[in-house]
N, C-alpha and C positions, 0 to 999 in steps of 0.2 A: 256141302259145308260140314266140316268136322263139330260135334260136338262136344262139348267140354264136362267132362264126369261132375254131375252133384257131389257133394261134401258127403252127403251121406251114401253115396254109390262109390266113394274110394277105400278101399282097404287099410284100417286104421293103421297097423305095423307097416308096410309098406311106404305109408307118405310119412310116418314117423323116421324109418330108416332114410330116406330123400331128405328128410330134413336134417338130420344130423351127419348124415353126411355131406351135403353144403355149408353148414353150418362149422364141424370142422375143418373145411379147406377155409372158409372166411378166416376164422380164426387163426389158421396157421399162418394166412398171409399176415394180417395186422398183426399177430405177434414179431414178424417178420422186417414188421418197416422200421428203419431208425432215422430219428429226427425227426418224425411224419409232421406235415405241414400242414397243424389243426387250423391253423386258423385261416389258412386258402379260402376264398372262398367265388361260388360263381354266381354271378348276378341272374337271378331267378326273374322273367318278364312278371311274374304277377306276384310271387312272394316277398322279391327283395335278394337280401344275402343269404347266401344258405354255401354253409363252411361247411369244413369236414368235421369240425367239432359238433355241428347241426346235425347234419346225417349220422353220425355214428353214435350220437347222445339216444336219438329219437328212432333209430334201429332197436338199441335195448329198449325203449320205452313201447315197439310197437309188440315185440317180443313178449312182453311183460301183458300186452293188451289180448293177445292169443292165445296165454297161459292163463288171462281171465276167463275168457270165452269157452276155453278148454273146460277147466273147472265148473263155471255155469253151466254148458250141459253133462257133465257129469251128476254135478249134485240133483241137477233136474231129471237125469232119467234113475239114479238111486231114490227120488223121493215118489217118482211116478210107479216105482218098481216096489215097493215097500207102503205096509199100512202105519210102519212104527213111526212115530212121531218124530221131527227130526231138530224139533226145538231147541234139545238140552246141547246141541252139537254148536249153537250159534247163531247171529242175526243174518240171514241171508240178502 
């Protein structure tokens, strides 16, 4: 059974580069549709309705959740990295 590389066993620019470039074909496509049929929607057995307006809202909103997460171990390993105080920078 193949293993699946830890987060911190993958090469940060590499899965950076994978990401933006998926991220740019996404985008090229949805720039791409016209008319797109937001409010389509498929009956989910346990959620309910989930539209295109759902998934595409809550795509940015998970992206925004990764870019948290990004951030949190940053500032966590500059503050584990450092004896300066990191107070005046803001409430973490």
């Amino acid at each position: 059974m193949h293993r699946r590389p830890q987060v911190t066993e993958q090469d940060f620019a590499t899965m950076l580069e994978k990401f933006l470039h998926e991220r740019d074909r996404s985008v090229k496509w949805l720039r791409g549709l016209i008319d797109a049929p937001w409010s389509n929607a498929y009956l989910h057995p346990t959620v309910g309705p989930v539209s295109c307006e759902l998934l595409l809202t809550n795509w940015v909103a998970h992206d925004l959740h990764h870019i948290r997460q990004v951030n949190n171990l940053r500032y966590e390993y500059l503050r584990s990295h450092t004896d300066v105080p990191l107070d005046y920078a803001g409430k973490w």
